[in-house]
C-alpha positions as CSV (number, residue, x, y, z in Angstrom):
1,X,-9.7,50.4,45.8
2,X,-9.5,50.6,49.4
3,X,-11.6,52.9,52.0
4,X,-8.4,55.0,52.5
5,X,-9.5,56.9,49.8
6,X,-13.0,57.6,50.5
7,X,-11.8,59.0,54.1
8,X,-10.5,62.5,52.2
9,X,-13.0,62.0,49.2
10,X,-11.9,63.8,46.3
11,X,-14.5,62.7,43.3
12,X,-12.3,65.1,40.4
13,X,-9.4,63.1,41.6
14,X,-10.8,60.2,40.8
15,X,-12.1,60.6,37.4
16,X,-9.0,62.1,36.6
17,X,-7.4,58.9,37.4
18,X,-9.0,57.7,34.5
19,X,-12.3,56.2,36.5
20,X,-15.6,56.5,35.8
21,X,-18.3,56.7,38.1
22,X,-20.5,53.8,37.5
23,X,-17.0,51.4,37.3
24,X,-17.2,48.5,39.3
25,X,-14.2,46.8,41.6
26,X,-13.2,43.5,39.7
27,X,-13.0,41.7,42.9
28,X,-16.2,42.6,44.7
29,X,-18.3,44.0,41.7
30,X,-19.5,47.2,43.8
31,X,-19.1,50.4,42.3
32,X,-17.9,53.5,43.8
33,X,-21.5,54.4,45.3
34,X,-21.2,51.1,47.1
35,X,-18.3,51.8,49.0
36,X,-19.1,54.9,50.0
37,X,-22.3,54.3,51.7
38,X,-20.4,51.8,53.8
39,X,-17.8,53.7,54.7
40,X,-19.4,55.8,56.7
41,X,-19.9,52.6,59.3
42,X,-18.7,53.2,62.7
43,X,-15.2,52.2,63.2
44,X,-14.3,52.0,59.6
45,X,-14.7,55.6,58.2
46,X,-16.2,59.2,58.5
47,X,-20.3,59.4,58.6
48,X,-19.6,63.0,57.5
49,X,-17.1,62.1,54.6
50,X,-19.2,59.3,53.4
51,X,-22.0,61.5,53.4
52,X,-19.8,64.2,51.2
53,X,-18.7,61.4,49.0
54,X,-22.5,59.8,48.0
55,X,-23.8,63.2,47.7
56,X,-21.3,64.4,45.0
57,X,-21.4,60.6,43.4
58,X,-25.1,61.3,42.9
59,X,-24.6,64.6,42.0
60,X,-22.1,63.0,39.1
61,X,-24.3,60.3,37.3
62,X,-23.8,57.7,39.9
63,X,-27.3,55.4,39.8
64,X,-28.4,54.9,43.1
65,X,-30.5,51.4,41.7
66,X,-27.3,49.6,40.6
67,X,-26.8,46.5,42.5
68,X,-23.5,44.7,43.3
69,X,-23.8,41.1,41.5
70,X,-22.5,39.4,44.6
71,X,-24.6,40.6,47.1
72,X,-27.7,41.9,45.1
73,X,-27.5,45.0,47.4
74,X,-27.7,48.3,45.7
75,X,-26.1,51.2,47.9
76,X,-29.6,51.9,50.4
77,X,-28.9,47.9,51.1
78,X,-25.1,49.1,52.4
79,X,-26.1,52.1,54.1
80,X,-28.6,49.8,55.9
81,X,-26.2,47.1,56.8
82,X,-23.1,49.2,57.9
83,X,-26.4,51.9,59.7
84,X,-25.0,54.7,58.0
85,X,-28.7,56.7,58.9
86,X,-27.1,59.5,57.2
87,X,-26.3,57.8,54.1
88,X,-29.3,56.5,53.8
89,X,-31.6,59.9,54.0
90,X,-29.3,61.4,51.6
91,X,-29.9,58.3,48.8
92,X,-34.0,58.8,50.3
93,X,-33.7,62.2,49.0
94,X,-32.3,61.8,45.5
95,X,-35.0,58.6,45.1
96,X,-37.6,60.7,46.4
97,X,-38.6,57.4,48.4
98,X,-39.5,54.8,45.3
99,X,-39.6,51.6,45.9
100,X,-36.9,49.5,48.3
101,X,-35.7,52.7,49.5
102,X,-38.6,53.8,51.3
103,X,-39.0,50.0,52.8
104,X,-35.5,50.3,53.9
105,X,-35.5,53.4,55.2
106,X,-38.7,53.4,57.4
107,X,-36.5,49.7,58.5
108,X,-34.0,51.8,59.9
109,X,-36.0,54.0,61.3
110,X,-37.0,51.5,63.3
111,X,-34.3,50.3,64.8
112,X,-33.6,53.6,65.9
113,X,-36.7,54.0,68.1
């Protein structure tokens, strides 16, 4: 998977492809949440398509707790990294705030001020 195809995000597309949404790349282990919250990073994607693309990944099934067994980030960790604010309210909102979200989210906060 590359972020070419999170840039026009077409989640029906994908599943039709025979995906699911909790699969995980072999190579990196992240799933399709993962890369979408970084892909809205400046320079490497749209804030507004990443922001399309988590929303109707969450929407789907995909669990915003799941962490990547390389980095041990789950997707508010790579919305943090790649300061994808955006991102990062959006995965606030479907967590309602539990736990390392709302840690990582008043972080960025933060570093905004």
């Amino acid at each position: 998977m590359s972020f070419t195809l999170l840039n026009r995000f077409d989640g029906a597309q994908i599943l039709r492809a025979g995906a699911n949404i909790g699969d995980r790349d072999g190579l990196t282990d992240m799933t399709l949440l993962h890369y979408a919250c970084k892909s809205g990073a400046r320079g490497m994607g749209s804030t507004d398509e990443a922001c399309r693309a988590v929303s109707w990944l969450l929407q789907h099934g995909a669990d915003p707790y799941v962490r990547c067994r390389w980095t041990n980030m789950a997707a508010i960790h790579y919305a943090a990294y790649f300061d994808v604010a955006a991102v990062a309210a959006i995965l606030l909102a479907a967590t309602k705030g539990i736990g390392e979200y709302r840690l990582v989210w008043n972080h960025l906060h933060k570093r905004q001020e």
